[in-house]
N, C-alpha and C positions, 0 to 999 in steps of 0.2 A: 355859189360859195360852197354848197354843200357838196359838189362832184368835185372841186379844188381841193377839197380839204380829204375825198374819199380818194384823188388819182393820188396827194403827195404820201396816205399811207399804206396804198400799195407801192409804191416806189419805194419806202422804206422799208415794207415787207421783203421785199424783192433785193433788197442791197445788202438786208442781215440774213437772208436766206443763201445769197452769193457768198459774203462772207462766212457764215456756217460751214458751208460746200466747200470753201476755200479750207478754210484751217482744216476741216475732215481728212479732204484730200492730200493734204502735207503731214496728215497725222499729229498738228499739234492738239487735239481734242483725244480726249479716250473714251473712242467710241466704241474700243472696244472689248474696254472692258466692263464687259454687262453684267449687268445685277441680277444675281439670281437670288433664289429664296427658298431655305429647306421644306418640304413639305413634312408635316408632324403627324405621326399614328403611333398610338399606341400597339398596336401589333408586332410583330415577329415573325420574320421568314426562316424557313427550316434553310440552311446554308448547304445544297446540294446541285448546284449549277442550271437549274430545271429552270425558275422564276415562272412555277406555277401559280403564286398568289395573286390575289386581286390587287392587292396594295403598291405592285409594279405598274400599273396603269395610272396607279394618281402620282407615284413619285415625280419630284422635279426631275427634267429631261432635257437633257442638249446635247451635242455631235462634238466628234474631235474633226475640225475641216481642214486642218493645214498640216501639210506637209512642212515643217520647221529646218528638219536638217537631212538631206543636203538641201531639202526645197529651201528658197526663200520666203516662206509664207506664201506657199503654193495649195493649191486646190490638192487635198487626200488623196490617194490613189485609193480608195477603199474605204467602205462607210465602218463608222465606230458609232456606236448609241451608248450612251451611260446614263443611268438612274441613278438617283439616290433618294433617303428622306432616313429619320430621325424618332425614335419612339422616346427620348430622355435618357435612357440610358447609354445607347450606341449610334455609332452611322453605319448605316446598310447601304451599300454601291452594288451595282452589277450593271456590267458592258456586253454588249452584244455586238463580237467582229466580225465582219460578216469579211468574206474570205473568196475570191471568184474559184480558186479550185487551196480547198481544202486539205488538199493531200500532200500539199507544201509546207503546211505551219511545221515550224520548227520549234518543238517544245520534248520536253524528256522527262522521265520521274527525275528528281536529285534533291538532293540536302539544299535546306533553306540558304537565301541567297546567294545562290550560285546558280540564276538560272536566268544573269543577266544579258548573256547571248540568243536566247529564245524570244518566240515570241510571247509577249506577256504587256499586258497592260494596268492602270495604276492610277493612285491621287498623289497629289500632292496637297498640303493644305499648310495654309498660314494659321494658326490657331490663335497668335497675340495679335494678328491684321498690323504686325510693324513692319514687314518686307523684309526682315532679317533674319530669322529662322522659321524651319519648316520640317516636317513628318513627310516621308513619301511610303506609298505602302502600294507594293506591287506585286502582280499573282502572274503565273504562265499559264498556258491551256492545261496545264493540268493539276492547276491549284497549286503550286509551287511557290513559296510567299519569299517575296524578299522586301525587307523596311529598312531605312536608312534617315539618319537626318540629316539637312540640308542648311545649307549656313553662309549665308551671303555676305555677311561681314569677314566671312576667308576666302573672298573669292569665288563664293557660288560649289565650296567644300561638300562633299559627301561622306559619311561614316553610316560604313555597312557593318558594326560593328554592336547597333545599340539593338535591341532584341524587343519585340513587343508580345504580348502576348494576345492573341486576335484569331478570328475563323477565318477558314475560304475555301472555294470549289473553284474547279474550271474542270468544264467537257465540251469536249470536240465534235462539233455537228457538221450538218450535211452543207448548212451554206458560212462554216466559221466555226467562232469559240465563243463558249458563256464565261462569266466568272462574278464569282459571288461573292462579296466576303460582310465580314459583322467587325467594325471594329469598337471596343468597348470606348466609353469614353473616361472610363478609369485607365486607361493605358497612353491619356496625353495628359497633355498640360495646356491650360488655357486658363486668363483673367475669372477670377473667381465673386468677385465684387461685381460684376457685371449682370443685369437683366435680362439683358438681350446684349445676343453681341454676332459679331460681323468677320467672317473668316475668309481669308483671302484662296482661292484654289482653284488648281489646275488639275488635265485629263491629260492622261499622253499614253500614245501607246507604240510599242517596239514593232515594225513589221521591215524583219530582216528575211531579206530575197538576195539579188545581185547582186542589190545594192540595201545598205541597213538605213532604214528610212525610219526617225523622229516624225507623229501625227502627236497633235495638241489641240486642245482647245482654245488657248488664246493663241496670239500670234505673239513673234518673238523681234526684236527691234536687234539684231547682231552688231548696232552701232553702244547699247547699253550695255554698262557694267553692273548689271545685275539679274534676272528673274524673277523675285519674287517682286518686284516693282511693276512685271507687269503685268502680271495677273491676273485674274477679276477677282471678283469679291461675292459672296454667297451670305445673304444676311437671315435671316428670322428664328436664331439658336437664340433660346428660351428655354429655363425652367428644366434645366440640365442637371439632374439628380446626380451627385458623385458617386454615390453606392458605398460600398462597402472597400474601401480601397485599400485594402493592409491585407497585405501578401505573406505568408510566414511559408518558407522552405527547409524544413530538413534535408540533411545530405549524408549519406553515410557513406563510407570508402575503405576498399578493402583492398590491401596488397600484398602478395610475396616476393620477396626481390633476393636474388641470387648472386653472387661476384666471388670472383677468383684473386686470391691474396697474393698468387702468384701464376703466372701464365707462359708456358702451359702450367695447368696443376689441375687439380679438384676442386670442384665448386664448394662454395659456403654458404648455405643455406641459413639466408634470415629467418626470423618469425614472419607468423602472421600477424601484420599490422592493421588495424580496424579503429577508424577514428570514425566519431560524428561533430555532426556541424548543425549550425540555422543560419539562416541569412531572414532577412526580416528588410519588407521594402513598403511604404507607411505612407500615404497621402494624405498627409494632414491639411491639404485642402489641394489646389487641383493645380496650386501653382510652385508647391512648398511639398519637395520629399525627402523622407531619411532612410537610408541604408542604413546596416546592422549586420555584424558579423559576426559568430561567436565560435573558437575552436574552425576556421575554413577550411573547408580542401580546396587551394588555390594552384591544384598540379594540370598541368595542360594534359590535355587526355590526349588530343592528335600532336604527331611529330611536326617541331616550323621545316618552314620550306629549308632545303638545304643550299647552302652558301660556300661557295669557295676560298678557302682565307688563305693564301699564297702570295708572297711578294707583296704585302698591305701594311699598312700601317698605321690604319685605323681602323677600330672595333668594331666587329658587325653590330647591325642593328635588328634586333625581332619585335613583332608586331606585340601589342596587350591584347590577349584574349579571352580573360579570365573576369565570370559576370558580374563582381562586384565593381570591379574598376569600371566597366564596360559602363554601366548604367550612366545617366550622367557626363561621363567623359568629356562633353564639350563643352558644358559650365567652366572646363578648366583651360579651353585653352587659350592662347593669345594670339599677337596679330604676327611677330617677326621670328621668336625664339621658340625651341623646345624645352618647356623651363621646365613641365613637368613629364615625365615619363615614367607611368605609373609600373612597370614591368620593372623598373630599380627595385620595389619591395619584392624580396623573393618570397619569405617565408613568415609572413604573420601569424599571430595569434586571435587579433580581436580587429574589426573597423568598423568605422564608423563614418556617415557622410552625410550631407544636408545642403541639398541643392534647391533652388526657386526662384523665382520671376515675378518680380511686382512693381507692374506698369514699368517703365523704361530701367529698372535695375534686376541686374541678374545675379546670381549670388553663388559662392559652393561653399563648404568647409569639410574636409579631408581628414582623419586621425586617425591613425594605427600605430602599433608597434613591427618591428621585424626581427626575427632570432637572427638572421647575419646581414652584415652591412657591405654590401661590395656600390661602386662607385666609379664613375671613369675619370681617372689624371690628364687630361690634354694637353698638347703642346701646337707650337705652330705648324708643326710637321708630321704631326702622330699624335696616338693617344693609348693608352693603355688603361687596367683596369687593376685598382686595389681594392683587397678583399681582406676586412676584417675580421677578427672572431669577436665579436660582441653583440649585446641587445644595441637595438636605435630605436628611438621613439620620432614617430614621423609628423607633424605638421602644415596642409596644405590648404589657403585661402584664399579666393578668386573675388573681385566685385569687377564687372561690368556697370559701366552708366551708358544710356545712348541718348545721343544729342542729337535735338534734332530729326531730320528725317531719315539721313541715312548715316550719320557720323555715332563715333563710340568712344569712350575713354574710360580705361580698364586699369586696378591694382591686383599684381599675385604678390604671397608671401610663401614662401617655402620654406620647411626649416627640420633637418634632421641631425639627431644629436644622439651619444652616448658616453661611454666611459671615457672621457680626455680628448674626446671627438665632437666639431658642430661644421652644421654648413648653412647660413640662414642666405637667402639668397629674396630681394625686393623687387621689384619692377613697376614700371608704371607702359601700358601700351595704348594705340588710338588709332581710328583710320578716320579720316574727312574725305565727304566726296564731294569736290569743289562744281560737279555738276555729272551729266549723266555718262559723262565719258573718262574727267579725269579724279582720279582719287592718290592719298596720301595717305600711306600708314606708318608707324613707327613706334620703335619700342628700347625704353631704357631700362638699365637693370644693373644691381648692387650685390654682388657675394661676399662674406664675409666667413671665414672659415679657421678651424681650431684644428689641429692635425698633429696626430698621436705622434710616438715615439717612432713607430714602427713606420709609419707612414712618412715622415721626413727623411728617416734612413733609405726605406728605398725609392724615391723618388725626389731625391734631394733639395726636398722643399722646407720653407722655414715655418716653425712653430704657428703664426698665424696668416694666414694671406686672405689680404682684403681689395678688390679690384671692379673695373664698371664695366659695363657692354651698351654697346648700340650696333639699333640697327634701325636704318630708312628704304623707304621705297616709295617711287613716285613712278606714276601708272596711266599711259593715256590709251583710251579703246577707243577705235573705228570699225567700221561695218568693214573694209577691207585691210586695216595693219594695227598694227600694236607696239606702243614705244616703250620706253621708261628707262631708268636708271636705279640703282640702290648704294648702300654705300651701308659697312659694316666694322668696327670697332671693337674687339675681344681683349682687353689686359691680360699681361700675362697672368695675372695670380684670378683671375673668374673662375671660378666654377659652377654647376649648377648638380648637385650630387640627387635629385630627384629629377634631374629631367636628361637629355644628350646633348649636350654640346660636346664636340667630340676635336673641337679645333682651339685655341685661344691666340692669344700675343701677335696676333694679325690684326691689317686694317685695308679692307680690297674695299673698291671701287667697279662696279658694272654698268653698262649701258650695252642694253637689247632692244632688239624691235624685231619683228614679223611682218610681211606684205603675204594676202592672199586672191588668187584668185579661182572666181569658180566656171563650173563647167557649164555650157550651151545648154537649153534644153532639150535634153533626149542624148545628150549623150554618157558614155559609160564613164569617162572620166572627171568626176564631182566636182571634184577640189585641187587646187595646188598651189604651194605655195613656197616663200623662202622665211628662214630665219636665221638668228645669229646674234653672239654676244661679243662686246670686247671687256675684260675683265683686267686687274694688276692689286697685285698685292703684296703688303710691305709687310715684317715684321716692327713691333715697338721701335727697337734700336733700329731701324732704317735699313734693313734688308731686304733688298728686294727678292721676294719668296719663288712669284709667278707675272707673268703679263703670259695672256693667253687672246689668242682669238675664234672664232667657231664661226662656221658660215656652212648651211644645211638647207636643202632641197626639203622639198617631200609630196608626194602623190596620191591621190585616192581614185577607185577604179572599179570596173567588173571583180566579180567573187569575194565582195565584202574587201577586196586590196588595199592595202595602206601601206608606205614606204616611207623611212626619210634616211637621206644619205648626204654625206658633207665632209668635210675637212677640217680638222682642229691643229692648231700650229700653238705648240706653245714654251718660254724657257722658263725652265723651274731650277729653283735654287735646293740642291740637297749637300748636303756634311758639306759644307764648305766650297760646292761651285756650281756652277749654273750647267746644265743640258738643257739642247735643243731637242726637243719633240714634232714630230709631224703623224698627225697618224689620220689614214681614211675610216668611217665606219656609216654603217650602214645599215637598220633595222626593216624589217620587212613581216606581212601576216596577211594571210587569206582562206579564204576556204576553196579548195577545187572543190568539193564536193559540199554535200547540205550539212550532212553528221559529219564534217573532219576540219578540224579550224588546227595548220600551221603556221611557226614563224620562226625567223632567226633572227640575232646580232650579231655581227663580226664587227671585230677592229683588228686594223694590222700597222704596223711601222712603228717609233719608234718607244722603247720605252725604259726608263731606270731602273735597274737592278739595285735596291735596294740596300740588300742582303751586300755588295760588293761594290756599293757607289761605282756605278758602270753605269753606259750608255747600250741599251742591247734592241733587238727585233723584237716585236711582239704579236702573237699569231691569238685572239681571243673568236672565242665563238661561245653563243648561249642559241640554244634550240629549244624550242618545245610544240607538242604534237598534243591535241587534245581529239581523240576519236570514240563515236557515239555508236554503240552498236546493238541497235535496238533502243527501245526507249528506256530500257532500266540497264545496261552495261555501258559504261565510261571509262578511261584511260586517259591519264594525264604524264606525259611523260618530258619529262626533262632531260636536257645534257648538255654538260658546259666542259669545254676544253680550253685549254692554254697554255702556254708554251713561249719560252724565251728563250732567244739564242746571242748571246755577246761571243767577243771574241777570240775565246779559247774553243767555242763547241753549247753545244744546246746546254742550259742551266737547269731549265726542269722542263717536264710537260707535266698536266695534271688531266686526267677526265675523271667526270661526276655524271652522275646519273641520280637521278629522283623522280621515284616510276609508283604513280599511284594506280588503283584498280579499284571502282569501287561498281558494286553493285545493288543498286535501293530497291527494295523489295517492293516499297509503297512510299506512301511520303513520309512516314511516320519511322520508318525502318530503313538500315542499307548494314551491306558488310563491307569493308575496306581496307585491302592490305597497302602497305606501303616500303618500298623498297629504296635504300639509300647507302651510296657506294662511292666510294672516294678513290682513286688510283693518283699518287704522286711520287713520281720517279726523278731524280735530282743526281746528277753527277758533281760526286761530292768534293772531286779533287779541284772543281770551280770555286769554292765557297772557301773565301780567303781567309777569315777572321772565324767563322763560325762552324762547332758541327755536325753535321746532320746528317740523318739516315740516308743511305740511296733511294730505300723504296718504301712507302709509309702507304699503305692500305687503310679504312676504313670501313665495316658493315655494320649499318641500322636497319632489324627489319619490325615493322610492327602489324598485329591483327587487329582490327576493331569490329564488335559489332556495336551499333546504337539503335536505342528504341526511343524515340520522340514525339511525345505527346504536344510539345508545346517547349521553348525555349528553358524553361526550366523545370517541366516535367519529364526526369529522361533515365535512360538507365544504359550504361554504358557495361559492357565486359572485353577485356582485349590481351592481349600478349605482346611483347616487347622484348629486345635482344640487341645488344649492341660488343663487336670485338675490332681489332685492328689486328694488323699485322706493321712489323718492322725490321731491321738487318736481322733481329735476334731472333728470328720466327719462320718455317720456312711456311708458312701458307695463314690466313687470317684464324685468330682466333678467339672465340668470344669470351667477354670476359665480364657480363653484364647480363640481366635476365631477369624480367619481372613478370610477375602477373598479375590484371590489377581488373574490378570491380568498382562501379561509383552509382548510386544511383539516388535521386533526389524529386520531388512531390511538391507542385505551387495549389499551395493552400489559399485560397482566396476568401478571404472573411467577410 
């Protein structure tokens, strides 16, 4: 009885051990994501690449072993070790890449994140453990930091734009790279009611050869729509001191600025203008922060990239780089619209802001004022931009809920107002992931608007206009193609005067999908694949705008290569008739050499002359060259040309060029000139109704040096000049001229 009853529970050992092995091997289990556990010292390592102290032998320890991308959860070509552990105040990391010939790494001095082509390696960490957002914080071999947040409820979003303030080293040895860094743990955000608590995180590191190959630590599922889902988890954070968390910045700024009343003529020399400021950034506990502005200098210190505006019809768009808005930033956004776009405030006086996270609700609240109100008027065809002379007082309010495990449902309120002027604008957004592959997002929205006198007269709108927008998107992902459709609804009277909507009084419809396949192993070419949309879109009144289709290759290959090239066919409704468009294009980027990363765009065939509702040729080309010469000299150099010919003879051609030079003396320091040139030649006897110069020149040149202690430790001095030339001119002439001063101090209390 007693060996009957011992064989039947080996048998059953044996069939849940089969089964175990079973699900393992299918990967329904997550086996692999292992539990780690911080190790705790009070101690302190000096942050100098060395990892002479003892307390690196007892750190928690594990490997990045898989090649992710292009591997498929492949064996590393190359060992990676990371440490880490935790004193209460901060987390301590340091990786050790070990390198078979060292004389490869690809790493250079340069300004903080921008050294995301090098090698450099990195955490990521979930800090709320909800798989929705994340800190990534990453160094090159030469201590080069670059942090970004990461945001799975957009898609698996990055924004290199949010600044932390943190230490690190990296030095280059005989078999590899060190890199050390101190990240405080006043500079996240994580559950503050918590005892202990459980941080989801990952290792990865860049090692860009041939081929630019993703190593990690976990492994990655290419059939899932997300990352931080699958993760591991690092548990034994405890007794996490917030410190002293209130940050107080002065900022003082000094300029002269110079311009010509008439040109040619004599310069006019302004005063010297000297304003100070504080900004004030406040951890009233580790999940709940407020911004504070008072008197800002919110001027851009570097020139934005330069942009070609010819033959368009809708308003360029420039990025927000200014660090009040910066902080925070993604508290505000949503899942379908750009409802807010904090780069609409040009010129404030005072702000104020209060973002946080507690347990499944995320929160912001936004206030400032602005001395002028400019705004973009869109339409279904164009858009333009009205520009007020008045104060507006700004109000912006975000609440995220998330449901659930991976689903969200979000309210924004925006609302800016002043003298006989409002634009309050509602929304409700949400995305559901109905399982690991398919998700649904979507977003409705309500403007309501008050519009001056001035403002009706030129853009012939009536006194209030009140209107809705929708937008959907449904999303299915597989480890080899990608479907979906979306569908989008703008009335004519929408606006959102705090964010870009740049289109209205339309309602298109899309359906895309992607097939990819990848490369044998061992050989050069990785990846390849096809994609393609088919799009149509009406106006309100039932005009049909566009029906468009796109169908594109694309390739990846030896010397870091990447290509995609295709065909776009499509009939667009302009002033009253329809043109057929065809045009081929085709992007392309590699490195021949280790320091020289080029690439192009061209499009050619056919396109509408706006300016003369015609059907004409189109020759476009975007280049650019980025070469490394040595490890502290860089160049970044741009040039875009283009060119229509309809048929009477060429309409215009334009080239641009945008030629940066910079050279960082250390990490802390760099000098950077910057060179930007407009050439556009227009034969004017073409231009039916409109008119215009033949030859319109522009030059912008600016000096920068920077001294950077830390993202908001810094001291900037530079020079600036900007002139054009036109019929009336015989050669460019400036008619602009500054000198400008800024420098600022993070007081940490």
């Amino acid at each position: 009885m007693g060996n009957q009853i011992k064989d039947e529970l080996t048998m059953i050992k044996n069939t849940l051990t089969a089964i175990i092995f079973s699900l393992m091997s299918l990967g329904l289990l997550a086996a692999d994501r292992i539990e780690h556990v911080f190790h705790h010292d009070k101690s302190k390592v000096k942050i100098d690449g060395e990892l002479s102290e003892k307390i690196w032998s007892k750190a928690t320890k594990f490997t990045l072993d898989y090649n992710i991308n292009p591997g498929d959860n492949s064996p590393a070509p190359v060992k990676t070790e990371i440490m880490l552990y935790e004193n209460g105040k901060s987390l301590f990391v340091a990786f050790i890449a070990h390198d078979p010939d060292p004389s490869k790494i690809r790493s250079y001095f340069r300004d903080r994140d921008t050294m995301f082509q090098d090698d450099f390696v990195g955490i990521v960490i979930d800090t709320f453990n909800d798989e929705r957002r994340a800190y990534e914080f990453f160094v090159n071999a030469y201590g080069v930091q670059g942090d970004l947040i990461k945001d799975d409820t957009q898609g698996g979003s990055e924004d290199s734009n949010w600044d932390a303030i943190w230490n690190s080293a990296g030095v280059i040895t005989d078999t590899g790279y060190i890199v050390e860094m101190e990240i405080p743990f006043n500079a996240l955000r994580f559950p503050s009611d918590k005892d202990e608590m459980t941080w989801g995180i990952d290792a990865l590191r860049i090692y860009p050869r041939d081929t630019r190959m993703v190593l990690a630590s976990n492994k990655s599922d290419r059939s899932m729509d997300c990352h931080l889902c699958q993760i591991s988890k690092i548990s034994g954070l405890k007794d996490i001191k917030q410190g002293n968390n209130f940050q107080l910045t002065p900022t003082l700024t000094s300029s002269r600025s110079g311009s010509k009343d008439n040109v040619p003529g004599p310069w006019q020399n302004g005063d010297q203008k000297t304003d100070a400021g504080v900004d004030l950034r406040w951890g009233i506990n580790q999940e709940l922060y407020l911004n504070a502005t008072v008197n800002p200098d919110f001027s851009q210190v570097e020139a934005d990239a330069a942009q070609l505006d010819v033959n368009n019809t809708y308003s360029l768009y420039f990025d927000e780089k200014r660090p009040f808005f910066l902080d925070g930033k993604d508290y505000f956004d949503t899942q379908r619209m750009n409802l807010v776009h904090t780069r609409n405030i040009s010129s404030p006086e005072y702000g104020l802001k209060l973002t946080g996270k507690n347990g499944g609700n995320t929160y912001g609240l936004l206030t400032s004022n602005d001395k002028t109100t400019n705004f973009l008027m869109p339409e279904h065809s164009g858009s333009d931009i009205a520009e007020l002379e008045m104060e507006s007082e700004v109000i912006i309010a975000r609440y995220r809920m998330d449901v659930g495990h991976r689903n969200n449902v979000g309210v924004l309120l925006t609302n800016r107002s002043g003298e006989g002027y409002r634009n309050t604008v509602a929304s409700v957004d949400g995305r559901y992931q109905f399982n690991k592959a398919d998700s649904f997002s979507y977003q409705l929205a309500q403007s309501d608007s008050k519009n001056p006198l001035s403002v009706q007269d030129d853009f012939g709108v009536d006194r209030a206009q009140t209107d809705n927008a929708i937008s959907l998107q449904y999303n299915h992902k597989h480890r080899d193609f990608n479907i979906g459709a979306s569908y989008s609804n703008y009335g004519t009277d929408f606006r959102s005067d705090l964010g870009f909507t740049s289109r209205v009084d339309y309602e298109q419809a899309v359906i895309y999908g992607d097939y990819v396949w990848y490369g044998e192993k061992g050989s050069q070419w990785t990846q390849y694949g096809v994609y393609g949309d088919w799009d149509k879109a009406y106006s309100l009144d039932g005009i049909m705008l566009e029906e468009e289709i796109e169908l594109y290759g694309y390739l990846k290959g030896p010397k870091q290569f990447y290509s995609n090239f295709g065909v776009l066919q499509r009939n667009k409704y302009w002033d009253g008739q329809y043109y057929k468009e065809t045009n081929f294009s085709q992007y392309f980027e590699f490195n021949p050499l280790s320091n020289i990363t080029l690439g192009a765009y061209y499009r050619l065939g056919d396109a509408i002359d706006y300016a003369n509702s015609q059907l004409g040729d189109i020759w476009l080309l975007e280049s650019f060259a980025n070469i490394k010469l040595g490890k502290h000299l860089s160049s970044d150099i741009n040039y875009t040309y283009q060119s229509l010919d309809v048929a009477n003879g060429t309409l215009f051609t334009a080239n641009q060029f945008d030629i940066r030079v910079n050279y960082q003396f250390s990490l802390k320091s760099y000098l950077r000139l910057i060179v930007q040139y407009t050439d556009i030649d227009r034969d004017a006897d073409l231009y039916l109704d409109d008119e215009v110069d033949s030859n319109s020149k522009y030059m912008n040149t600016q000096l920068l040096y920077a001294y950077k202690i830390n993202p908001q430790t810094l001291f900037y001095l530079g020079y600036a000049d900007g002139g054009y030339q036109d019929d009336n001119l015989s050669k460019i002439e400036k008619d602009s001229r500054t000198v400008f001063m800024k420098m600022s101090y993070a007081f940490q209390l």
